[in-house]
N, C-alpha and C positions, 0 to 999 in steps of 0.2 A: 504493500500500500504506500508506504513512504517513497521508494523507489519512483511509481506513476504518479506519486506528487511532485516528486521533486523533477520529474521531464515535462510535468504540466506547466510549472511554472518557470523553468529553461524556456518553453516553448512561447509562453505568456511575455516571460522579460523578452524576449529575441526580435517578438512582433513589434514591442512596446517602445526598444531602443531603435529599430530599423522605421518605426514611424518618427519618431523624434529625431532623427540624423538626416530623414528628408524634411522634415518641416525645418529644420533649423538650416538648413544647405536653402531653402528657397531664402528664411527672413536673410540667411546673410548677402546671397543674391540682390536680395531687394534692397536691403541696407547699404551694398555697394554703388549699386546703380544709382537710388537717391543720391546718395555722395558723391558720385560724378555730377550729375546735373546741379546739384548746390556748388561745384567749387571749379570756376570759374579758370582756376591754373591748369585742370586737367583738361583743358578742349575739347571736353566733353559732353557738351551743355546741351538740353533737348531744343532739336533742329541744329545745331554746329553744323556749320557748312563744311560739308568735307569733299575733299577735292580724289577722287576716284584715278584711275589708268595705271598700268605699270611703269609705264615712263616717268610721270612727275611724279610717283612714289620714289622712283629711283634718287630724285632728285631732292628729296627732302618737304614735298608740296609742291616745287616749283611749277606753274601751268599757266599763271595770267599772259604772258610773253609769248608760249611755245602754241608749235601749230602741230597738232598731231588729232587720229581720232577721237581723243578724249576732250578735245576744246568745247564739243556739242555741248557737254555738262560744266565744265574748270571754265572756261569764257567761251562765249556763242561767239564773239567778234571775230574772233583767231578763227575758230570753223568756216568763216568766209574763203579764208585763200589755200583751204581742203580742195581736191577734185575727186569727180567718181562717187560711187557708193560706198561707203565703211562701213562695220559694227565689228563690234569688240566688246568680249565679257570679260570683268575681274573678281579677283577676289583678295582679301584681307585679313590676314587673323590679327587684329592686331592687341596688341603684347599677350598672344598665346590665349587670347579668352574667348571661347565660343558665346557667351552673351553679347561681346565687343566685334565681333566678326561684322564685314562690310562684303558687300554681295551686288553689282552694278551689273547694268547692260545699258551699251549707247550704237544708236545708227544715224546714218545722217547721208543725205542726196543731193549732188550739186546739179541743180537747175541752169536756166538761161534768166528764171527770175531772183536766182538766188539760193544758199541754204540752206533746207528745211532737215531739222533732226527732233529724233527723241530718246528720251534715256530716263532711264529708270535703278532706285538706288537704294538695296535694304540694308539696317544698319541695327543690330542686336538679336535677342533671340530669346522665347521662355518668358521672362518675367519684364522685359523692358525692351520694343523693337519701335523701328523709325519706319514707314515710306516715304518717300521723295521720286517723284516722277516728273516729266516736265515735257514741254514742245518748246522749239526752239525754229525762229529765221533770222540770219543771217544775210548780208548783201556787202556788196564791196561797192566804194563809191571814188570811183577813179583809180589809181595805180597803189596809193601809198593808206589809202584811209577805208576801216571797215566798220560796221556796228552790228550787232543783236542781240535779242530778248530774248526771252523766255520767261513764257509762265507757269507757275511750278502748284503742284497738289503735294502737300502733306497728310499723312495718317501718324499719329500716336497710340501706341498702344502700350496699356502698364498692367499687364497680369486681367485676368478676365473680370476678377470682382471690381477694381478702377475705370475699367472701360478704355472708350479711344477720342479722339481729337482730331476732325477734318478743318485744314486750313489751305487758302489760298495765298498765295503772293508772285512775286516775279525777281526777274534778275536782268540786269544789263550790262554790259559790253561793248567797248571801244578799243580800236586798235589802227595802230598810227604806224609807218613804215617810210622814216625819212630819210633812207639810204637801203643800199644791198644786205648791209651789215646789220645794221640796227632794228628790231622793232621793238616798239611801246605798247604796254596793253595795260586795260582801266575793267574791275569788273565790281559788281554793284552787287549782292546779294541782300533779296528784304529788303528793297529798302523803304515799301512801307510797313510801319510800326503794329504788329497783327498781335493782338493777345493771344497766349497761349490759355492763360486762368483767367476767369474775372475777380475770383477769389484773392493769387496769390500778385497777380497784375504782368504777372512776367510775359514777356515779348517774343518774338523769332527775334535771334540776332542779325542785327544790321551787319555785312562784315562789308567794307572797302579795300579792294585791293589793288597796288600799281606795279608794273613788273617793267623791268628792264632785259632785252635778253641782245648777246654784241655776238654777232658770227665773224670770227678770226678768219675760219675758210669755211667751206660745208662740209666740213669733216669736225672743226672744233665749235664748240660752242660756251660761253659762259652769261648765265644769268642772275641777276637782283630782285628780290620781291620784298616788299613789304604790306602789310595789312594791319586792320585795327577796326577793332567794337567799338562800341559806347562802355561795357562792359570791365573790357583788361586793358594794359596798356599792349602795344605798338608790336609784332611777332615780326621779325627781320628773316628772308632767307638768301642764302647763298648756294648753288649748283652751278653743275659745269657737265657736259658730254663731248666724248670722245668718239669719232666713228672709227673701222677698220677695215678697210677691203671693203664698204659699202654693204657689208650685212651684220657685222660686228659693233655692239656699242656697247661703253662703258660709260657710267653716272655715277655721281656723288653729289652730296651736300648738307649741310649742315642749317639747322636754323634755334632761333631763338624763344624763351616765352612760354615752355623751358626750354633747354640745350638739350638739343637731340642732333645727332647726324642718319643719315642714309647711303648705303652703296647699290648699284643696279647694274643690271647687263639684259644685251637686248639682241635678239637674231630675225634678219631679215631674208625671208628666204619666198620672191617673187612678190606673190599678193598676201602671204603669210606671214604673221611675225610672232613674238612670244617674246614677252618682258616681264623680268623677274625683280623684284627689291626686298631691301629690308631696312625698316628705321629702327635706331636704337635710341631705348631713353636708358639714364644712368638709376633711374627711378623705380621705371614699370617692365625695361627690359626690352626685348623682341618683339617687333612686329610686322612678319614675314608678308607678299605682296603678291600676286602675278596677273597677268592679263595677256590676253588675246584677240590679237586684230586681224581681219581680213577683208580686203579691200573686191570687191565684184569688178569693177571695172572702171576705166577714167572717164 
């Protein structure tokens, strides 16, 4: 008798502790992810504009400057001097956490009026997940000067008892090209003021961003970005790419707000490519990157 008591209640504690180690794994879940969105340092914030592709991963963020498939979502203007059909899927684990994992898909068509892309953008998992989706035109307006929008759908979502959050807003883009070498790029996210609570009064973040990018040859390249909330102070970046034999590239870069750096490498193989990254914080660690691009035709 003692003996099937004592396996009744092994079997009792076993249920008892295997329920309590998942309720307690979701609160800390949950308790993490509130902690990102209250703290402002981790770039974490619900709606953070995050800048998607394996290339500007490589680069440390670097995108408002660069012209590559991924402009349709990092800046519409740069997606002006795109040709052909593109899309490209990525993904993100970033610093090794599947609730933090980022998940993108972008395509985009160059017209005779212009071009037209769309892209779409999930970002956590389980107890805290983001959508971000958007339609995007672009047009180029003489040799050196481009612009475009996009307006963008948000979904929130915090665990099923919370519920979700449908919002609208937009993004614009400018890009300037006052030599071979040089070009300038301007990108605007949010920037009208949209509640997220009426409760807590919190906003989508406004972010501003200007980027410098100087081609040495069209094999080197090195670029400058900076951006800034209303929120944090001022996130400074620095990258630079290397080509090789025209299917070969290497990327680095470092940025600020915290100090993080990123290295990348990228293979170009006809209308196929694959770019791989990784950013590191001294903080949170690894967070590995890759994406895939393919182009239909010019």
């Amino acid at each position: 008798m003692k003996g099937v008591m004592k396996n009744v209640m092994k079997s009792v504690m076993k249920n008892v502790m295997k329920s309590v180690m998942k309720n307690v794994r979701k609160v800390v879940i949950l308790c993490f992810v509130f902690g990102l969105l209250l703290i402002p340092a981790a770039s974490l914030a619900a709606g953070e504009p995050r800048v998607i592709g394996g290339r500007p991963a490589g680069m440390c963020g670097i995108s408002v400057a660069a012209t590559d498939p991924w402009s349709a979502a990092n800046n519409q203007a740069a997606n002006a001097w795109n040709k052909g059909i593109l899309c490209g899927v990525y993904f993100e684990d970033r610093y090794l956490l599947k609730e933090l994992s980022c998940k993108a898909l972008v395509f985009s068509a160059c017209t005779k009026q212009g071009v037209f892309s769309a892209s779409c953008m999930q970002f956590g998992s389980g107890v805290y997940s983001e959508l971000k989706s958007g339609i995007a035109y672009a047009r180029k307006f003489g040799k050196s000067f481009s612009a475009g929008v996009q307006l963008d759908y948000y979904r929130f979502s915090i665990s099923e008892d919370y519920g979700s959050k449908n919002i609208l807003n937009c993004e614009l883009g400018l890009m300037f090209r006052p030599g071979k070498q040089v070009w300038i790029g301007f990108h605007c996210i949010n920037p009208v003021p949209v509640k997220l609570s009426e409760t807590s009064g919190e906003s989508l973040p406004t972010l501003i961003q200007l980027g410098l990018a100087y081609y040495f040859t069209e094999d080197l390249m090195l670029s400058a970005e900076i951006e800034k909330d209303p929120a944090s102070k001022a996130c400074a970046r620095i990258g630079g790419e290397c080509r090789f034999a025209k299917i070969l590239s290497a990327r680095a870069g470092f940025a600020t707000g915290p100090f993080r750096f990123s290295i990348g490498a990228g293979i170009l193989m006809k209308r196929f490519s694959i770019d791989i990254a990784s950013e590191y914080s001294q903080a949170l660690g690894f967070s590995p990157a890759v994406s895939i691009q393919y182009e239909f035709r010019k």
